[in-house]
N, C-alpha and C positions, 0 to 999 in steps of 0.2 A: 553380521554385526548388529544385533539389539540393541545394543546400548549406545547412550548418544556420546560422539566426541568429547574432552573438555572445553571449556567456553573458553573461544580465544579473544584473547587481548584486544586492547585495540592498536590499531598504527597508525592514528592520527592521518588516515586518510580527505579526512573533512577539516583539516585544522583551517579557521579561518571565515570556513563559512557560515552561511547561515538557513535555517532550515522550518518546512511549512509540511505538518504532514496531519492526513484527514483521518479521525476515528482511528484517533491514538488512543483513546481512555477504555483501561480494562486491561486483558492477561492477553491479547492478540496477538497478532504484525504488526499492526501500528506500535503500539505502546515497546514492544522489541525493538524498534527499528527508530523510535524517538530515543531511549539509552543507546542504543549502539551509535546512533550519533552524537553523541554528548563525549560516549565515550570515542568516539573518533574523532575530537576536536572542534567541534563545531563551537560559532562564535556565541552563537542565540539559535534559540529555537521557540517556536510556537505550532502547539498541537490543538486540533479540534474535535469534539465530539458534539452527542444529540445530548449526553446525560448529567448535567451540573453537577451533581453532589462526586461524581464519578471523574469527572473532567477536573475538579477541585484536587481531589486525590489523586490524580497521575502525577501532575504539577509540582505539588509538594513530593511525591513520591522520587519524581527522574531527579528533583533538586537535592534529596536525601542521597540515592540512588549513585549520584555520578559527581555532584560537586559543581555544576552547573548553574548558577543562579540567575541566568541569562533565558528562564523557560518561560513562556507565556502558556494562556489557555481562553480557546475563546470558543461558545458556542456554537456550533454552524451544520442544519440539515444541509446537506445536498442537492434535496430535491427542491429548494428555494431560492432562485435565484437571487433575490435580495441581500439574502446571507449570506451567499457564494460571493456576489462583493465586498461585503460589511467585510467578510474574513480576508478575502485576500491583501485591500486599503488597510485594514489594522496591522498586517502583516507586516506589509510593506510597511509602514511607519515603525513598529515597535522593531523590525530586526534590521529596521537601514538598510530594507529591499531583500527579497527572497534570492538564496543561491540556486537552494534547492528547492524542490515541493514531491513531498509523496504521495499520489492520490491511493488512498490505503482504501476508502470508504465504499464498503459492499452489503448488499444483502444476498443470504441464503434460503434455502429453503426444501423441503419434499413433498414433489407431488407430480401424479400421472396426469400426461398431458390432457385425458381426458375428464378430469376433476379437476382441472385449472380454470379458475375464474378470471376472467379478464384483468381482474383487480389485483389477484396474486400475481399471474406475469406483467404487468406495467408495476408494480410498487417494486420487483425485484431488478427490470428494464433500468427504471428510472434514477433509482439510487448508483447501481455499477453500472453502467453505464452510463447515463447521460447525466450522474453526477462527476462522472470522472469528465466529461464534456465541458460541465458546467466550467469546473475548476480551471482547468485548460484553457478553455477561453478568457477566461480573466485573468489567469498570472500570466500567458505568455507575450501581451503586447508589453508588461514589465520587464520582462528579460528581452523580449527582443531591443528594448529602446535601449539599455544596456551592453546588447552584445554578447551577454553571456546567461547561464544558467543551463540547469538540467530537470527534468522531467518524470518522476520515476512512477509507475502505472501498474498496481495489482493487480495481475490477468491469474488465469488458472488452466492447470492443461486439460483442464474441461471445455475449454476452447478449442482445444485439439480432439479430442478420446470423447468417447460417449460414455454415459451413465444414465441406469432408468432414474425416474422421475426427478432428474436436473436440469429440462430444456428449459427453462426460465433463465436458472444461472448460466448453464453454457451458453446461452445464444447472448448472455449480456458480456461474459466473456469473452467471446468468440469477436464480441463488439469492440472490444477492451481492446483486442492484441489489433483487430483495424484501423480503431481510433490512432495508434501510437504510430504506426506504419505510414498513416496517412499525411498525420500531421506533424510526424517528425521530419518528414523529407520538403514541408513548409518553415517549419520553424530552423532546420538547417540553415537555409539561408541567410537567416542572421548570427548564427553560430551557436543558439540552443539546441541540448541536444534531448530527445526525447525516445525511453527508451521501457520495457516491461518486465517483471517478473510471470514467471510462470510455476507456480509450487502445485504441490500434487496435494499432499495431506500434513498439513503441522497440526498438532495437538494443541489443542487451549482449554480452557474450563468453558467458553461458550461453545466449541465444537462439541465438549464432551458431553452440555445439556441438551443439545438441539439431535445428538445423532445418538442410536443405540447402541451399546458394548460390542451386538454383532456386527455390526457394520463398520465399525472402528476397525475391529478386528482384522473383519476381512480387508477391508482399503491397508491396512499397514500390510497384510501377507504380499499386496500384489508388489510391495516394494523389494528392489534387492536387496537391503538392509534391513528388509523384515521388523520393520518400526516407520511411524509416521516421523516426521523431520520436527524437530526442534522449533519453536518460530523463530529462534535468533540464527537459524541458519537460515533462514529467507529473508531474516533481517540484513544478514553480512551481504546477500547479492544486491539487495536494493543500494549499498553503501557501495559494494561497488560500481553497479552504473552511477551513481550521483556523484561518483568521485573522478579525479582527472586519470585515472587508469582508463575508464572507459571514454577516454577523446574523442577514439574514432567509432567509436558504434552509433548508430542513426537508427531507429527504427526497430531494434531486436528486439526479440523476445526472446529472454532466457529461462530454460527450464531448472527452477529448485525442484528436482525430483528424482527419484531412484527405483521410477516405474520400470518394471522392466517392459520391454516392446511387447 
């Protein structure tokens, strides 16, 4: 099967809450997965990016988009802690406390490990990883004080499988599905739950300027479906862990993917 599903509906699985998600702005995951909860109820949301003019245009966009007038947009690298609080405190006031939060915010990259400059792997480290860190650290004493919320964490099953010149992303992924593991079986005991996606290949317009047609190519061939994924199908699993279907999962990582073994 080539060709993608129809877009399914939504079922107001978020009806109610409210939602925090990182390097939403643009044609990605994020930006899929900020509509998909508009379109699943949510009560408010606020998305962040690095790029104003861009971050501007999602905003207006999801509010076109979905009917939503409840969207914020605020500013915020990752790799600044400063920021990582400015956003989370705004959050927290503009949505009446975060239900949700999806740490989306990653960088990519190619190159052999032996042409990697210390600077290429730490700027790629830093951002996925120890931005998804950063974020984590600061919403989760807000939900724990609470009692509730959820956690949802961008991994890649690059974390898992090897690819040449990806050890910068994989090893910050690799980081990504430990960070969740770790601190989801912490933040359980207040009854946050913290949990990851794991997508193989979704097609976007930055995947398609960063990577060449052959290697598009080929990463879709290794799938059973013989197509990279949609990003709103990695959108719907992030809504599922954020949502009360996944109560009881702690810690998972779920594969969005149709690699075959």
């Amino acid at each position: 099967m080539k060709q993608a599903p129809p877009y399914v509906p939504g079922h107001q699985l978020l009806a109610g809450k409210s939602v925090l998600i990182t390097a939403a702005a643009g044609a990605g995951i994020g930006y899929a997965a900020a509509k998909r909860c508009a379109e699943e109820g949510c009560r408010a949301l606020m998305i962040s990016d690095v790029h104003p003019r861009r971050l501007e245009q999602a905003v207006e966009q999801l509010k076109a988009d979905t009917g939503l007038q409840a969207v914020y947009g605020q500013l915020c690298n990752v790799t600044v802690e400063a920021e990582v609080q400015a956003l989370v405190a705004s959050a927290e006031q503009a949505l009446g406390g975060v239900d949700v939060l999806i740490n989306n915010a990653g960088l990519g990259g190619s190159k052999r490990v032996t042409e990697m400059s210390d600077e290429e792997w730490l700027r790629v480290i830093d951002v996925t990883l120890t931005g998804t860190f950063r974020m984590t650290r600061a919403m989760l004493p807000h939900m724990e004080r609470r009692g509730t919320g959820a956690i949802v964490n961008n991994a890649s099953v690059l974390g898992w499988r090897a690819q040449k010149e990806q050890a910068h992303y994989a090893a910050a992924k690799a980081g990504v599905m430990a960070l969740t593991r770790c601190s989801a079986l912490e933040a359980a005991e207040s009854g946050v739950r913290i949990n990851a996606v794991a997508p193989s290949i979704a097609l976007h317009d930055f995947l398609k300027k960063a990577s060449s047609e052959a290697l598009l190519a080929q990463l879709a061939d290794r799938e059973a479906f013989g197509r990279a994924a949609e990003v709103w199908e990695v959108a719907n699993v992030m809504i599922f862990l954020a949502s009360d279907y996944a109560s009881y999962l702690v810690g998972e990582v779920l594969s969005a993917s149709s690699q075959q073994a």
